[in-house]
N, C-alpha and C positions, 0 to 999 in steps of 0.2 A: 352600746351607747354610754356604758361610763368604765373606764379604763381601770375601775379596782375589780367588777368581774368579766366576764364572759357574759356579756349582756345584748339583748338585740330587743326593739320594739316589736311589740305586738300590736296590731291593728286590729283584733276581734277573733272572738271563743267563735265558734259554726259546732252546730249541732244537723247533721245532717247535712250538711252544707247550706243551713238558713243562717244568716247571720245574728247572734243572737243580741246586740248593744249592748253587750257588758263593759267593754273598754272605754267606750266615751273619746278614743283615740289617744290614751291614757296608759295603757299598758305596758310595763317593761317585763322583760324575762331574761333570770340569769338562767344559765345551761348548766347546771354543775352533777357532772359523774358519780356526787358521792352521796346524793340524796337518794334515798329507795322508792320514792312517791312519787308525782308529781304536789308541786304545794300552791298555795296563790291567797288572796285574801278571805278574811271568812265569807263576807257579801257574796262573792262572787262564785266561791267554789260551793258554798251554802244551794244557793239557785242553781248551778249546772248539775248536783247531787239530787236536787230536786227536779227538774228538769228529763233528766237522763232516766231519774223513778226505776236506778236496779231493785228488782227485784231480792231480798234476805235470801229467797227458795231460790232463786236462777232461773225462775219458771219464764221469765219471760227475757232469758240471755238470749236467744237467738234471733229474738226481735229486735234489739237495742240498736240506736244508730250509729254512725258514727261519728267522732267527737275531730273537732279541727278545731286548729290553729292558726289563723289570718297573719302571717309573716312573708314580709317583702313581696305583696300579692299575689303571694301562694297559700294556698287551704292545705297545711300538713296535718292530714287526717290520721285517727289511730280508731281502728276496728273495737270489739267490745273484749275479742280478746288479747287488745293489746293494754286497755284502761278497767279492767276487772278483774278481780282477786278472784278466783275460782275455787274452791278447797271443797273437800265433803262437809267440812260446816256453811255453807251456801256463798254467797256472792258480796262484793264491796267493792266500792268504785275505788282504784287508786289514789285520792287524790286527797289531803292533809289541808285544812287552814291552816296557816302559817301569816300571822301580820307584823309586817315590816314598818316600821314611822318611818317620815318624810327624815332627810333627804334622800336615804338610801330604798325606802318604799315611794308606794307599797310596789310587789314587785310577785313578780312569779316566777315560780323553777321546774324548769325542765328536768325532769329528774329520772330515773332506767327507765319507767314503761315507754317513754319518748323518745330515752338514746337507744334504746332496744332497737325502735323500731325506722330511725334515720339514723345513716352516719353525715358524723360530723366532723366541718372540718376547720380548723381554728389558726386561722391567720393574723400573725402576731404585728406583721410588717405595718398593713394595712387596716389593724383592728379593727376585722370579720370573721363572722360565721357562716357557713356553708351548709346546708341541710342536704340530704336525700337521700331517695330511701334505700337503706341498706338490703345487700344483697344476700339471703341466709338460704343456704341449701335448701330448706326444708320448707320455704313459704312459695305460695303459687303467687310470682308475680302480676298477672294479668289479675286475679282478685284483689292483689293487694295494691293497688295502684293508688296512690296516698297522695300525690304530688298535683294537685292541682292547680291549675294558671288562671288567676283571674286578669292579667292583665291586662286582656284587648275586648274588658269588659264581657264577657261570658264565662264559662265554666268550661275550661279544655284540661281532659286526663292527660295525665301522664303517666309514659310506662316504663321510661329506661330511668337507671340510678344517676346518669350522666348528667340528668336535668333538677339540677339544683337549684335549691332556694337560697339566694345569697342575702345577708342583711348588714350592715358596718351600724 
């Protein structure tokens, strides 16, 4: 949506796939490769830290939900261990406040735990992005099925990488 980044609107964070009304319909997200976090405002990523309530110990990683992204009405979900730092010093949510001022905020960045877990594909002609989910030898796609379709008003999985989430 603004031609100095790689940017695409966001329509709403899903925590579990509830829609959680952080965006207000407000949302931008630049996509850039070379941030290590993902980042977003302090307000917002303040409340989804709280929210999400990881666990210091990890004691309760295997419960955590999972965390979406409302683009082009699609929920791009990321698992807990796609959005959690894992270490033998215990657990941390990926995810950095970062405040950007107006006109270029405020703004969020898709940053490796996100590109990790969709490829992307960046079309220069028609300036868009393409999401979905990447294909990695080593993940079971049938649990990891990330790609969901809100567009005919309900909640339909997705299971092939073919079905993309497009946004200009």
């Amino acid at each position: 949506s603004n031609p100095g980044y790689w940017q695409v609107e966001m329509e709403d964070i899903t925590i579990a796939n509830e829609h959680q009304d952080f965006c207000h319909g407000n949302c931008q997200v630049a996509v850039d490769t070379g941030t290590s976090l993902m980042a977003g405002p302090t307000d917002i990523v303040n409340g989804l830290i709280d929210k999400l309530a990881v666990a210091n110990n990890c004691s309760n990683y295997h419960k955590l939900p999972d965390l979406g992204f409302v683009v082009g009405k699609h929920i791009l979900n990321l698992k807990p261990e796609d959005y959690v730092d894992k270490s033998e010093d215990g657990c941390s949510v990926a995810l950095m406040t970062l405040d950007i001022p107006p006109p270029k905020g405020p703004l969020f960045i898709f940053g490796d735990p996100f590109l990790r877990k969709y490829y992307t594909v960046y079309d220069r002609e028609a300036l868009r992005v393409g999401f979905a989910l990447a294909a990695h030898g080593d993940v079971d796609r049938h649990r990891q099925t990330m790609l969901i379709d809100l567009s005919d008003g309900g909640v339909t999985h997705r299971a092939s990488t073919a079905d993309a989430a497009e946004h200009s």
